[in-house]
Structure formats: structure tokens, C-alpha cells
C-alpha positions as CSV (number, residue, x, y, z in Angstrom):
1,X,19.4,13.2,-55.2
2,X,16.3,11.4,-53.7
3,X,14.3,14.7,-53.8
4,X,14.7,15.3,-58.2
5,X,12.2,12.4,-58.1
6,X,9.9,14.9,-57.7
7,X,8.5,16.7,-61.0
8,X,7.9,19.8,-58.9
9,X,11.6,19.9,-57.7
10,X,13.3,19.8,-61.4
11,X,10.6,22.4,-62.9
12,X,12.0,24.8,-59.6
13,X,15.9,24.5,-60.1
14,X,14.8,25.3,-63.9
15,X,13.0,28.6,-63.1
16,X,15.8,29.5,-60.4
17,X,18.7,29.3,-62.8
18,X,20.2,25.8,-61.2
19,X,19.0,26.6,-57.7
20,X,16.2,24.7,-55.6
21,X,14.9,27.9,-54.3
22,X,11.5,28.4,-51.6
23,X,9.9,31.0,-50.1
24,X,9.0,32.0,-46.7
25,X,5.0,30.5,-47.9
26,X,7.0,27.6,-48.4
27,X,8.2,27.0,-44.9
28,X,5.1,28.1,-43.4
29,X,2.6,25.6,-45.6
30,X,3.4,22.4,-44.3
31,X,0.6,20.2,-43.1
32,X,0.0,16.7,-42.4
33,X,-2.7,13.9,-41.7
34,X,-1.7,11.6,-39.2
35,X,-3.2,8.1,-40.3
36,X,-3.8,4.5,-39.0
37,X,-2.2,1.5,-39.0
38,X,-4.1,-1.7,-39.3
39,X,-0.8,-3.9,-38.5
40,X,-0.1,-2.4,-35.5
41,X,0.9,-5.4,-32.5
42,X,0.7,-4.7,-28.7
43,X,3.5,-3.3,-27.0
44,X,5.5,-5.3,-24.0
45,X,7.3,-4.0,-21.1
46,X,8.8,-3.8,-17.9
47,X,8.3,-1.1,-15.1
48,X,10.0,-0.8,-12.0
49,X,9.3,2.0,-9.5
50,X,10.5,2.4,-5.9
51,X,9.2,4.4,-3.8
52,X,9.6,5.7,-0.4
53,X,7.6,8.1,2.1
54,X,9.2,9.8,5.1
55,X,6.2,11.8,7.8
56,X,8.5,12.9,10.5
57,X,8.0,12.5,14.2
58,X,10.0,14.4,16.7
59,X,11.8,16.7,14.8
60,X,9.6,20.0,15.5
61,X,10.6,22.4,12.3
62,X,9.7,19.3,10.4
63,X,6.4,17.9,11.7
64,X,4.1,19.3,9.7
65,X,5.9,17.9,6.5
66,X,5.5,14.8,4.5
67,X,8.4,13.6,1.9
68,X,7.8,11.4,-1.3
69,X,10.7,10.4,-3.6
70,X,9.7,7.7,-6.3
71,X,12.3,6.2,-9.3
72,X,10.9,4.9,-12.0
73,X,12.4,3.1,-15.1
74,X,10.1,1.8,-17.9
75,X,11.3,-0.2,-20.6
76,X,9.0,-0.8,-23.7
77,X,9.0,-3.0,-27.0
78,X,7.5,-2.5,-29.6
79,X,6.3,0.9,-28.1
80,X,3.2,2.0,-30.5
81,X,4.4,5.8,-31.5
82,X,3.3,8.5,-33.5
83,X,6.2,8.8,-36.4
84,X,8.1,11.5,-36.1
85,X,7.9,13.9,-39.1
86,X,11.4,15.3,-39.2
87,X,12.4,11.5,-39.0
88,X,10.4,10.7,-42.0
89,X,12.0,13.5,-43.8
90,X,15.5,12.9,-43.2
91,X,14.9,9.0,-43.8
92,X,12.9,9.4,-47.3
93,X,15.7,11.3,-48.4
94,X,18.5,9.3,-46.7
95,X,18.2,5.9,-48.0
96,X,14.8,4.3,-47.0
97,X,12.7,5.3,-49.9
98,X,9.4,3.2,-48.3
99,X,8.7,6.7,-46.1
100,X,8.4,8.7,-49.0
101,X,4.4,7.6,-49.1
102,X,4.3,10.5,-46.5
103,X,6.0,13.2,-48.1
104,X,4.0,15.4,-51.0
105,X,5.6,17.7,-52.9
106,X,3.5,20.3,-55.2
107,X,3.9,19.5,-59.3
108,X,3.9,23.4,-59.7
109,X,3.6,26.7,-58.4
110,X,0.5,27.5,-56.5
111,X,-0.8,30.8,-54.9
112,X,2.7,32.0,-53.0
113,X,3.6,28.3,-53.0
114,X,6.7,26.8,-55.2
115,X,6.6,24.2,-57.5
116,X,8.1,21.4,-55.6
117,X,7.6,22.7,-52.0
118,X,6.4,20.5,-49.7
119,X,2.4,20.3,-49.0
120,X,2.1,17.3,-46.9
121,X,4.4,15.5,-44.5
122,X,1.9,12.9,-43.2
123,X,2.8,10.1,-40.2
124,X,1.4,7.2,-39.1
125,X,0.9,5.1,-35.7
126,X,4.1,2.3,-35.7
127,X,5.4,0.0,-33.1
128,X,9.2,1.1,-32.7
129,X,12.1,-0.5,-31.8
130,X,11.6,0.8,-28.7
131,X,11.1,3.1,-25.8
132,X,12.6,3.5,-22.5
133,X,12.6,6.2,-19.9
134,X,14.0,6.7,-16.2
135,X,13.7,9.6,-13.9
136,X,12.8,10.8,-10.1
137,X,10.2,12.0,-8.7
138,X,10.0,14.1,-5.4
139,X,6.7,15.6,-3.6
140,X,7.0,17.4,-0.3
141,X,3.6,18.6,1.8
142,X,3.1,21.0,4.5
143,X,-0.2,22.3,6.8
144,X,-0.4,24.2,9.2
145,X,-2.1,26.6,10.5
146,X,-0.8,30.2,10.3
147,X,-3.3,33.2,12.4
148,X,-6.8,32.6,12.1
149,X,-6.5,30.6,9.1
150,X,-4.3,27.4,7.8
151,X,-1.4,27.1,5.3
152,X,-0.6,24.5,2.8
153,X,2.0,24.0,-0.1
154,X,2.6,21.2,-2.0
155,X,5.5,21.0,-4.4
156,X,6.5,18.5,-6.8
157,X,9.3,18.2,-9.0
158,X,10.7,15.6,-12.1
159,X,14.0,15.1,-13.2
160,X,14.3,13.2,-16.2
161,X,17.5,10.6,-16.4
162,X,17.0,9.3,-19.6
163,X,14.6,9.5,-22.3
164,X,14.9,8.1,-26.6
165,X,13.0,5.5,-28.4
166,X,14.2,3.6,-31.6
167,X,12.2,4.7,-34.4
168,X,13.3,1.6,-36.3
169,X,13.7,-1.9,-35.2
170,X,17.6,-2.6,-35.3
171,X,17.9,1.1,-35.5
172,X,20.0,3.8,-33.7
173,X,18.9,5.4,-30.6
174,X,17.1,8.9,-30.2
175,X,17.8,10.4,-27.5
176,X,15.1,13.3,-26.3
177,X,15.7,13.6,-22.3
178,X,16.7,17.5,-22.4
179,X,15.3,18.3,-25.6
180,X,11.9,20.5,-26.2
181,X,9.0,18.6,-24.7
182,X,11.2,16.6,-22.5
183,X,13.1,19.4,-20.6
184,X,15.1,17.2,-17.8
185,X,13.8,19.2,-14.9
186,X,10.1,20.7,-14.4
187,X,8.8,21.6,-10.6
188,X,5.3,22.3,-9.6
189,X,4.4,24.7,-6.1
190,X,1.5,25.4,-4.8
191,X,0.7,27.7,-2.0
192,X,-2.5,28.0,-0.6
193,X,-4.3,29.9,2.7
194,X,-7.9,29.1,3.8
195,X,-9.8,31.7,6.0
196,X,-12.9,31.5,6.8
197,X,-15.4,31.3,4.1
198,X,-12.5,32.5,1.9
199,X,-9.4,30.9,0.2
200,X,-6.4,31.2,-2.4
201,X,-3.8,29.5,-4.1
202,X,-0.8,30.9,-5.8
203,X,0.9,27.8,-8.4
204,X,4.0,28.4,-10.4
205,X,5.2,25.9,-12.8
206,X,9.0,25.8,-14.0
207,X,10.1,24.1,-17.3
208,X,13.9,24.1,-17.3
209,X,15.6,25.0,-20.8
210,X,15.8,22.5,-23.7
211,X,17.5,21.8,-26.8
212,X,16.0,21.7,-30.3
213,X,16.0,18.5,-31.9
214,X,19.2,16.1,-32.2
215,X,18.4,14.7,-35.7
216,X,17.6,18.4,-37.2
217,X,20.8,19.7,-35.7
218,X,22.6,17.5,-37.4
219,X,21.0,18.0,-40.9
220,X,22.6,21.2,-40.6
221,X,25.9,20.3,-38.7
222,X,25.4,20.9,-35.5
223,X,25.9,19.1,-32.8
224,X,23.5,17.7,-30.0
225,X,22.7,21.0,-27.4
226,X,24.3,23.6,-29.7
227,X,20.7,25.1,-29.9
228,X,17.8,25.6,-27.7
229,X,15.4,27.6,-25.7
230,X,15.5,29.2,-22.6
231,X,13.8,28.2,-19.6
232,X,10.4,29.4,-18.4
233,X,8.4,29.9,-15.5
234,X,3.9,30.3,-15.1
235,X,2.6,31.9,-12.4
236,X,-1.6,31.4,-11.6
237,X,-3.8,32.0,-8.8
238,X,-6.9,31.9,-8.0
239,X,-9.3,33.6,-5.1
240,X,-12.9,32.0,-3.4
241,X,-15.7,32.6,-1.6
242,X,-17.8,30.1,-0.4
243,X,-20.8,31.4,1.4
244,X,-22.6,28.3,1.5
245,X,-21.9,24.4,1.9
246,X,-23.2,24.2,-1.4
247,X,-21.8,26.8,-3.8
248,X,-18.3,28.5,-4.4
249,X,-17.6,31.9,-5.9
250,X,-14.1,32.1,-7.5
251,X,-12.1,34.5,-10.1
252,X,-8.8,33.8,-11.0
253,X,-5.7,34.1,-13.9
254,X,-3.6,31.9,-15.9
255,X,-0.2,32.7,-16.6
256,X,-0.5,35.8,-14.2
257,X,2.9,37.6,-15.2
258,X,2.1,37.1,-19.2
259,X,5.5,35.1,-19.6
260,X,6.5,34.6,-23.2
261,X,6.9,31.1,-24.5
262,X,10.4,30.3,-25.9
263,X,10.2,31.2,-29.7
264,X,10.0,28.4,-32.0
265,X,9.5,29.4,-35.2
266,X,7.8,27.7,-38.1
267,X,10.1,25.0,-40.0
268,X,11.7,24.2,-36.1
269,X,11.2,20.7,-35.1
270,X,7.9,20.8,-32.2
271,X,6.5,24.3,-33.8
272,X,2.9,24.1,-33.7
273,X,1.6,25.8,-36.4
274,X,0.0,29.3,-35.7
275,X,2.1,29.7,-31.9
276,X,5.2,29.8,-33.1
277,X,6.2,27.4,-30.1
278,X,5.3,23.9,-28.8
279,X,1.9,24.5,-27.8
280,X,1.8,21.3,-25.8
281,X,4.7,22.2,-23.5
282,X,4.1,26.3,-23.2
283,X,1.5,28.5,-22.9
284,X,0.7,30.2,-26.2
285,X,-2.0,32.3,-25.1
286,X,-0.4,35.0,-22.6
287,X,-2.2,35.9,-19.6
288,X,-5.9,35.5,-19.2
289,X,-8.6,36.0,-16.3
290,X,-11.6,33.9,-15.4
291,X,-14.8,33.6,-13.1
292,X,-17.2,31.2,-12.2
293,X,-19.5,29.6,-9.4
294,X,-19.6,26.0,-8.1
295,X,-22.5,24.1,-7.7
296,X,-23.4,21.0,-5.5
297,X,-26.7,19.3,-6.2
């Protein structure tokens, strides 16, 4: 195997009696530097959107309504990418031995740490073999006014067609449309009512569910979708005052209902380290209040 290379990794299987053997420390320890690339070349492309908007006239219930629906297909070479980890992983110890410069493996036991555990899975900015994405966008608008004051919503919502790159020239496809960070459907709402010096919005945000990654599925088996995360659903709001033309009073919370973000655990493919979920895609933080005043000079 690829992995005995490593000092650390034979002086582990001796002090577990044949067995490469780590700890929970192990798992959790990982970091990584995320370097440059000097070599780098531009990417090319082709995008095509179409796009069409619909303000009805003459039908009542729908007059105060304006419809967006957009596709969009983008097609990139040589798409300039941060490497995956998990990909450089699997490859190093899969054939291509050039992607081990990333991988560092401790010589011996450290603190809780095991002698051959890994300490550093770096990556680095390449141009692919590719990238190419398709999906539809819809926005629909409404105001009107309701009693003494008026009424808006706005929502918009993406679903995602298709979504991989090719993380080598030549190379198979990834595929990430429905996997975490690329869930195939996520809708934005906003309501709002204006009164009078005073105003609110309510926005809820819905990520659909998503699968873990293809590519560490199948290093244990498993196929595409077998495993995942539930969807999940953010609620904020927000309340002004604005007693003047030039300042605002406002208070208002994030994540209003406290919803949980889907568990991802350390050692799970798009586990940011200290959530224990994909910090870019869900709110790690819980619910939290805020106030503030606006200012026009």
C-alpha cells in the first residue's frame, strides 16, 4: 500500500499488533494550507441565459404581480478551482503519487495524536478539466397596498439541473448538483408591510436536503445518494422606525426559530472544523438578536 510509505504508518501497525489503528484526536486534527499556483492559465467559456419577464395587464387577481424565469447554462475550461481535499486523498493513494506533496503524515505519536495520522491535507488553486453548470431561476413580485399601509413579497427560487467539474484534464466527471453545498433546490421569501413611519420584513430561506459526497461514499461502498442530510429552513425578521428622513431605528433576529444545521461531523466531506456542519451553506450559530440606527449624512 501507497500509505506504508510513510514511517509514521509502519511504527503504528507495529504498536497495534498488525493493525493501522487512530483515535478520535486523529480524525478531529486535520488541517490544511491552501497555497498558490504560479502556473495557473485563464479560464474560457461559454454562457447562455434566457430570460423572460411576464407584468400582467387585465387579469385583476394578477396585476399587482411581476414573473421572472431565467435558464442559464455555463460551460467552463480550464475552470481555476480550489482542489478538493478528499480528491487529493483518494488520488495520492490511488495511483497518482504527484498529489501526495499535499498529504503529511506525523513520524510519531504526538500529544493524543498517532504516529502516522494525518496532520496536513493541503490544496492548491488548479485549472480543471472543467466546469459546467445549468439550472432555472424564478422570481415573482407583489405590492399592494393592504389597510393603511402597503404589502410586498418577493420570492425567488433555484433549481439546479446539473452541476460537476473534472478535477483532472481527460478525467471522469464529478458530479455535485444535489450533494451538500449544491442542494438542487433553495427558495428565498420575503414578506414585508410598511406603515407609517414603521416597517417589517419576515424572510425564510429553504435549502432542500443533500447528499454527502459521491467520491467518499464510494471509498466506503456506497453508492451515490445512499447518505445525506435533511433539509432545512431559516426564518429572520426584522422591525423599523424611522422618525426622521434621515435616521432609522431597527432590532431584529437571525435564524428566529433556532433551527439546527444538518450534522456533519468531523472526518465528513464539507465539515468545517469547530461547527460540525458546512458553515458556508448553514447557519452554525443558532438564533441571535440585533439593534442598530441608520444614519444619512
Amino acid at each position: 500500500m501507497a500509505c506504508r510509505a510513510a514511517p509514521g504508518v509502519n511504527a503504528n501497525i507495529a504498536a497495534n499488533g498488525g493493525t493501522f489503528t487512530l483515535t478520535q484526536p486523529d480524525f478531529q486534527g486535520i488541517s490544511g494550507f491552501d497555497r498558490g499556483n504560479p502556473d495557473l492559465q485563464e479560464e474560457e467559456g461559454n454562457s447562455w441565459t434566457i430570460g423572460m419577464v411576464w407584468q400582467p395587464e387585465g387579469v385583476r387577481v394578477l396585476e399587482n404581480f411581476d414573473f421572472t424565469v431565467d435558464y442559464y447554462r455555463i460551460d467552463i475550461d480550464n475552470a481555476i478551482t480550489l482542489r478538493d481535499r478528499n480528491f487529493i486523498l483518494s488520488q495520492c493513494y490511488g495511483g497518482d503519487a504527484s498529489l501526495c506533496q499535499f498529504v503529511t503524515r506525523r513520524p510519531n505519536a504526538l500529544g493524543a495524536n498517532s504516529a502516522g495520522s494525518i496532520e496536513f491535507i493541503d490544496s492548491d488553486t488548479t485549472n480543471t478539466g472543467g466546469e459546467f453548470a445549468e439550472g432555472v431561476d424564478l422570481t415573482v413580485s407583489y405590492s399592494q397596498p393592504v389597510g393603511a399601509g402597503r404589502l410586498s413579497a418577493n420570492l425567488a427560487y433555484t433549481h439546479l439541473l446539473e452541476h460537476y467539474n473534472i478535477p483532472l484534464t481527460g478525467g471522469e466527471k464529478d458530479y455535485l448538483a444535489g450533494e451538500v453545498g449544491d442542494s438542487k433546490d433553495r427558495a428565498y421569501l420575503m414578506l414585508g408591510y410598511s406603515l407609517g413611519k414603521f416597517g417589517g420584513t419576515l424572510q425564510t430561506t429553504y435549502i432542500s436536503s443533500a447528499d454527502l459526497d459521491d467520491g467518499f461514499l464510494a471509498a466506503f461502498d456506497l453508492p451515490r445518494g445512499s447518505v445525506g442530510v435533511g433539509s432545512a429552513t431559516y426564518v429572520d425578521m426584522q422591525l423599523t422606525y424611522s422618525p426622521a428622513d434621515s435616521y432609522q431605528v431597527y432590532l431584529g433576529a437571525n435564524n428566529l426559530f433556532d433551527e439546527e444545521p444538518p450534522l456533519l461531523i468531523s472526518g465528513l466531506p464539507s465539515d468545517v472544523t469547530g461547527t460540525e456542519t458546512d458553515a458556508g451553506t448553514y447557519d452554525a450559530i443558532g438564533r441571535r438578536w440585533y439593534a442598530g440606527v441608520r444614519i444619512k449624512f
